[in-house]
N, C-alpha and C positions, 0 to 999 in steps of 0.2 A: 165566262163564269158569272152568274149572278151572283148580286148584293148580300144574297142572302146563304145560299152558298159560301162566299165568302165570309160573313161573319161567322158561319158553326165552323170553316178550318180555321178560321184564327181560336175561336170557344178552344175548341180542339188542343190546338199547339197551347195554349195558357193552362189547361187543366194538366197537358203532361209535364211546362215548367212546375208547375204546384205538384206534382208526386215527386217527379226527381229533385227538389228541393228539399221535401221532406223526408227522403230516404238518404239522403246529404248527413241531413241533421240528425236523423234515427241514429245512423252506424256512428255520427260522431259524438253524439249526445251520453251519459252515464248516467246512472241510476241515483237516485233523490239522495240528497247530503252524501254521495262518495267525493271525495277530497278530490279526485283527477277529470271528474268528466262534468259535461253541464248538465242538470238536471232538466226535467221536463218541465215545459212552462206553462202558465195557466195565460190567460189573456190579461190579467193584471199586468204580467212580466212581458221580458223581450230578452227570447234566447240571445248569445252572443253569437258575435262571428267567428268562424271556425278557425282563424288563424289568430292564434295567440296563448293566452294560457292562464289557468290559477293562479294566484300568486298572493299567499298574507299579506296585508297592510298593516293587520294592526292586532293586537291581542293581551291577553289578561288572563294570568294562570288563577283559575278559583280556587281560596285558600279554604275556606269551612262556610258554616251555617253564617247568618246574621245573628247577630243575639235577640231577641225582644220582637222575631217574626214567625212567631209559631204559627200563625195562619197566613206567612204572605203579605201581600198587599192587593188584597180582594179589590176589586172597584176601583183600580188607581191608575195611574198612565204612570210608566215610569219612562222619562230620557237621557239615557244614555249619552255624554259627548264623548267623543274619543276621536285621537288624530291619526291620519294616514303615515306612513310612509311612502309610498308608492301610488300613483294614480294608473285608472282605465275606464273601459268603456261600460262595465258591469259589474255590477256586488252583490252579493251575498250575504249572510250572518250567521253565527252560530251562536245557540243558547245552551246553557245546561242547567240540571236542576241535580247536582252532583250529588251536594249536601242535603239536599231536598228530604223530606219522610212521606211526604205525600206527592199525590201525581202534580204536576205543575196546568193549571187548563190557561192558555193563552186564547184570544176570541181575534186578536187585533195587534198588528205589526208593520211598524213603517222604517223607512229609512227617508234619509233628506240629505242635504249637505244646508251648515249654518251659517246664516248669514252674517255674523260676527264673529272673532276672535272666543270661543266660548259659549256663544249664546244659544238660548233655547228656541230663537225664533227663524226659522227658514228660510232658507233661498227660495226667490219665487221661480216655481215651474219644476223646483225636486223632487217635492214631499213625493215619496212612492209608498204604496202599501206591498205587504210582503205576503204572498205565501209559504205552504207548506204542504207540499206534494200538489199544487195545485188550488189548495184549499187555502182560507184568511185564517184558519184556526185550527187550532193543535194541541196537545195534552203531553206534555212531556213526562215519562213515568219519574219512578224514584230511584234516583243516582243516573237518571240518563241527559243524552243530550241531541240536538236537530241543528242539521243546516237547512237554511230556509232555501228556496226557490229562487234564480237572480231575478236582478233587475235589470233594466236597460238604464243606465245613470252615469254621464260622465263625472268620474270622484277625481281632483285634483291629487298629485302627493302634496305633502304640508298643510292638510285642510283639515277644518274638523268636521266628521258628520254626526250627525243625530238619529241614533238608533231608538226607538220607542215602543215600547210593549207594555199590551192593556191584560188584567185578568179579571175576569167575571166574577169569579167567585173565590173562596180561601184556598189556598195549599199552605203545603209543608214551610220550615223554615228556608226564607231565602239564601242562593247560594249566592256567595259577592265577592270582590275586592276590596277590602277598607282604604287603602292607600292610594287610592289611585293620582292624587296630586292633581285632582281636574273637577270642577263645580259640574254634578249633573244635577236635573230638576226631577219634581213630581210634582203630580197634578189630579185632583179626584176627578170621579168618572172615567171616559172614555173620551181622550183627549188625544187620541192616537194620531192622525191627521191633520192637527192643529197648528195651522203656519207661524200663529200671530206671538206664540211661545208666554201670551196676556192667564191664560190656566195655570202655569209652570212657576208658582209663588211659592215653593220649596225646595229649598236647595239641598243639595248630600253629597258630600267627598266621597263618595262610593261609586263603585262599578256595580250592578245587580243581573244578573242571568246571563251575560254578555258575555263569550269567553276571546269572539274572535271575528274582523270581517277578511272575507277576499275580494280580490279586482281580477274582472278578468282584464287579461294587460300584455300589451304589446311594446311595454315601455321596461318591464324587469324581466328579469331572467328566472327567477328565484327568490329564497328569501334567507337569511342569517336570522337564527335563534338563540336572543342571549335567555339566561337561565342561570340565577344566582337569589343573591338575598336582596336586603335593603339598600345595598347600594346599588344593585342593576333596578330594585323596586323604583329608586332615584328619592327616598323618602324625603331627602332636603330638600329637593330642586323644587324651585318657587313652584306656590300652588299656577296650575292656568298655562304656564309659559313655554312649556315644552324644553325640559331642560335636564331633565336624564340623561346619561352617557347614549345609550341608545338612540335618543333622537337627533342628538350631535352625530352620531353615527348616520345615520340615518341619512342627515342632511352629505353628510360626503359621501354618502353611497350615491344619492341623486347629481352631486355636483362636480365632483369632483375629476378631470378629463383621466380616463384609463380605468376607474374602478368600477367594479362591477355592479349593476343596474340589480340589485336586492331590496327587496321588503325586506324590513326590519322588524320583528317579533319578540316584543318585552315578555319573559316568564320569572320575573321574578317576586320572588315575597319578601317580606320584611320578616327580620327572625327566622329564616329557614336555614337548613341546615342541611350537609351532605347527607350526615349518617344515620339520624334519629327523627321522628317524627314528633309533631307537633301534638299537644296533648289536652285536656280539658281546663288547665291551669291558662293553655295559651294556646288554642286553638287556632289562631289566625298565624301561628307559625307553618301552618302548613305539612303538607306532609314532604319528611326526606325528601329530598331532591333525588335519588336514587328511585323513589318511590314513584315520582311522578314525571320519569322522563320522559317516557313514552307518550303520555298522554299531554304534557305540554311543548315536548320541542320535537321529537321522533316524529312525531305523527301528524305536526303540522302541515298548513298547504305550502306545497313549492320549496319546502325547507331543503338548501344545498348545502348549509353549513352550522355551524354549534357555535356560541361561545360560552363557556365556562367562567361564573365567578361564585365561588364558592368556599367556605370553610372558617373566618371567623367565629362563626356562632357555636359549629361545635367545639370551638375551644373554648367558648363564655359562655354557655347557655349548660344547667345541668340536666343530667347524667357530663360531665366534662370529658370529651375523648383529648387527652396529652398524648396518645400515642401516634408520634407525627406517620408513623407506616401506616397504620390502620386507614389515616385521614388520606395519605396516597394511593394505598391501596382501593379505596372506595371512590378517586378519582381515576386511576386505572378499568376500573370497573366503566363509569360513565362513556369514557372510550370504546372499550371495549363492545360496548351496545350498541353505540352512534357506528363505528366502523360494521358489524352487523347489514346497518342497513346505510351502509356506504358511503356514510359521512365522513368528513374528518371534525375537528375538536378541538380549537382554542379556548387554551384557561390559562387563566390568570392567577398570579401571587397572588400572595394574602397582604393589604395593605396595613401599613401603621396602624396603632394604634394610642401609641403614647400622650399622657395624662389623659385619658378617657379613666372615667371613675374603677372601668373593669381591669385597667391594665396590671402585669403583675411580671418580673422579671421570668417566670416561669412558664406562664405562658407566650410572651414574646418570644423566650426560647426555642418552645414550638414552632412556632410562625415559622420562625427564621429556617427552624430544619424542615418542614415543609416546602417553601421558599427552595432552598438548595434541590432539593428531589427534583420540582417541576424545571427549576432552570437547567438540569442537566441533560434534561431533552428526552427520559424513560420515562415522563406522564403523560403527557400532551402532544397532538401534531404537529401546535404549532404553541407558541407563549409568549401571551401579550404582559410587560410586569408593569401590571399595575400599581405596585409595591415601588417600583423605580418611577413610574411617574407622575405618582403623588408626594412624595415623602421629602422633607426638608434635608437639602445637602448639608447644611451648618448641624442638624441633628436629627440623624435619617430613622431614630424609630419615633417621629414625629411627622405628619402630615406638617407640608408646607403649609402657613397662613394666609395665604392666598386662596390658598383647596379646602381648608378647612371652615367648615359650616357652622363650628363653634362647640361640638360636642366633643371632638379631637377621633371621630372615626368616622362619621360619612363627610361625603365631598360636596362643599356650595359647586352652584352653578359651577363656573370656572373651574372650578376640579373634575367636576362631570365633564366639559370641554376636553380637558388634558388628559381625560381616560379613552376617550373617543380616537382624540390625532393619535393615541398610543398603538390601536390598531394598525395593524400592517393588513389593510385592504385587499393586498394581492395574494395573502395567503386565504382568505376566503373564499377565491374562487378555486383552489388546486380539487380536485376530484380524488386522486388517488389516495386512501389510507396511508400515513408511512408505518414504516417498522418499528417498533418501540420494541 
């Protein structure tokens, strides 16, 4: 056989590894932003390897508009930091423009992992630019929202990364987080790509268009979605430090020998509420939790499991529901939906709240019959009381002072710890719905 000869059959045999490679990845590949498959990649990205899976890291239920951004942030870079749960070999992001009134126009989209505790400045050799169907640029209509195209990026779990997006021109009002407990940056122009983090000379406790990343990952199975108010928001827990119950959680989902290998998905708001929606008075209350299950913890990536915490507010926030059925009733309901699509559903008592300024024998009284309902095992699958494991033994409708953050109803750090160990880990992986 000649030299030459031989090189077109090897040509040969290499062009046919190169089809059946890519008919590999065709069949296992899924269509741009669906939650279960990988989308098509453009040469910026690097599809993933076919063994392993979606899985949240990390997320942020968007509560309303921003105030004072009727046109956006034309011309600006905005970064995002936000921490992992779970690491893999590839990420993705999802943005919304929920609240939005106008089309949202993005030109410019990165991810990175930070090379500090916090910081805006990147690890060298992360910085990745993001697509969207292939394409650097995208226009999110009004009320909608996009998963971008992955990347190829090893993401630690416990790491922070830096999501950044640039808009050319004005839109509608920005859709956000106000509480997010975590310093992100902006920066004018088109700073999208920017390692050195030397543009990023303003700070903001907000989360802005960001609603969620995934990994793909061979290290989690799945992920747990809590979904509550201000205390799953974590509103006390030190700015920066990572110190919501959640991410205490989070950390024993990673470490812990026997529990289950879960991303952990924050949906919580500050001021929300089971039964009532958030209104113009107070818009960053969010809408009913009822309202937006679906759309924050149902419909998540990889989501196997719920946790529930829920219901002080609508006993302190008015329109006031005292009718403790009603408040069970509409926790039955959230069941009810999660089991639908084959979840099960840990929630939690309603914790203390004594000498907080709202407190009132009358409504403690609620609490407490509330309280009894879920402990009796006809609300919930499973019940974590977190009512028993904040609450002072010497005077149980009081947060212990250790747990308490000083307003005498959300939890310091160390209360946020003691809400986490309060989880019973093994009921998060059971599959089967029980019978209520």
């Amino acid at each position: 056989m000649t030299r030459r000869v031989g090189y077109s059959l090897l040509a040969g045999l290499a062009a046919l590894v190169v089809l059946i490679s890519a008919a590999i990845f065709i069949g296992f590949g899924g269509t741009r932003g669906t939650p279960g498959g990988a989308p098509h990649e453009p040469q910026t990205s690097a599809a993933p390897a076919v063994s392993g899976q979606w899985v949240g890291t990390w997320s942020a239920a968007a509560t309303s508009a921003e105030p004072g951004t009727q046109d956006g942030y034309a011309q600006m870079s905005i970064r995002n930091v936000v921490h992992t749960s779970v690491g893999g070999s590839s990420a993705r992001i999802r943005l919304s423009n929920l609240y939005g009134t106008r089309p949202l126009p993005l030109s410019h989209a990165s991810l990175a992992l930070s090379a500090g505790s916090g910081s805006p400045i990147a690890t060298a050799g992360t910085m990745r630019r993001l697509t969207f169907g292939g394409r650097p640029s995208v226009t999110l209509p009004v009320g909608g929202e996009i998963t971008s195209d992955p990347v190829r990026l090893s993401v630690p779990g416990n790491a922070d990364l830096l999501v950044t997006t640039y808009s050319p021109a004005p839109s509608g009002p920005a859709t956000y987080h106000p509480y997010a407990r975590q310093t992100s940056y902006l920066a004018r122009g088109d700073r999208t790509e920017d390692t050195t983090g030397t543009a990023y000379t303003e700070q903001s406790p907000y989360w802005r268009y960001l609603t969620g990343v995934d990994v793909w990952t061979t290290q989690a199975h799945g992920a747990v979605v809590a979904i509550g108010d201000s205390i799953t928001d974590g509103i006390t827990s030190t700015p920066g430090a990572n110190h919501r119950w959640t991410d205490f959680l989070a950390a024993r989902l990673r470490n812990e020998p026997g529990a289950p290998r879960y991303g952990v998905l924050n949906a919580g708001i500050s001021g929300n509420r089971l039964l009532t929606d958030g209104n113009r008075l107070a818009p960053t209350n969010g809408p009913s939790l009822l309202s937006r299950l679906d759309r924050d913890a149902l419909s998540r990536t990889g989501v196997k499991a719920v946790v529930v915490e829920i219901g002080v507010n609508d006993l302190f926030k008015a329109p006031r529901q005292l009718d403790a059925q009603k408040i069970v009733a509409g926790m039955r309901e959230v069941v009810r939906r999660a089991h639908a699509h084959g979840l099960r559903v840990t929630g939690s008592t309603l914790t203390p709240f004594g000498g907080h300024r709202g407190y009132s024998h009358q409504l403690n009284a609620v609490r407490e019959q509330v309280n009894h309902l879920i402990r009796s095992g006809t609300v919930y699958d499973e019940v974590v009381d977190f009512d028993r494991a904040l609450r002072d033994p010497a005077h149980p409708l009081r947060l212990r002072p250790t747990y308490d953050s000083g307003d005498h109803l959300h939890p310091s750090d160390t209360g946020y710890r003691a809400m986490a160990d309060a989880v019973d880990v093994d009921h998060l992986r059971q599959v089967a719905p029980a019978a209520l």
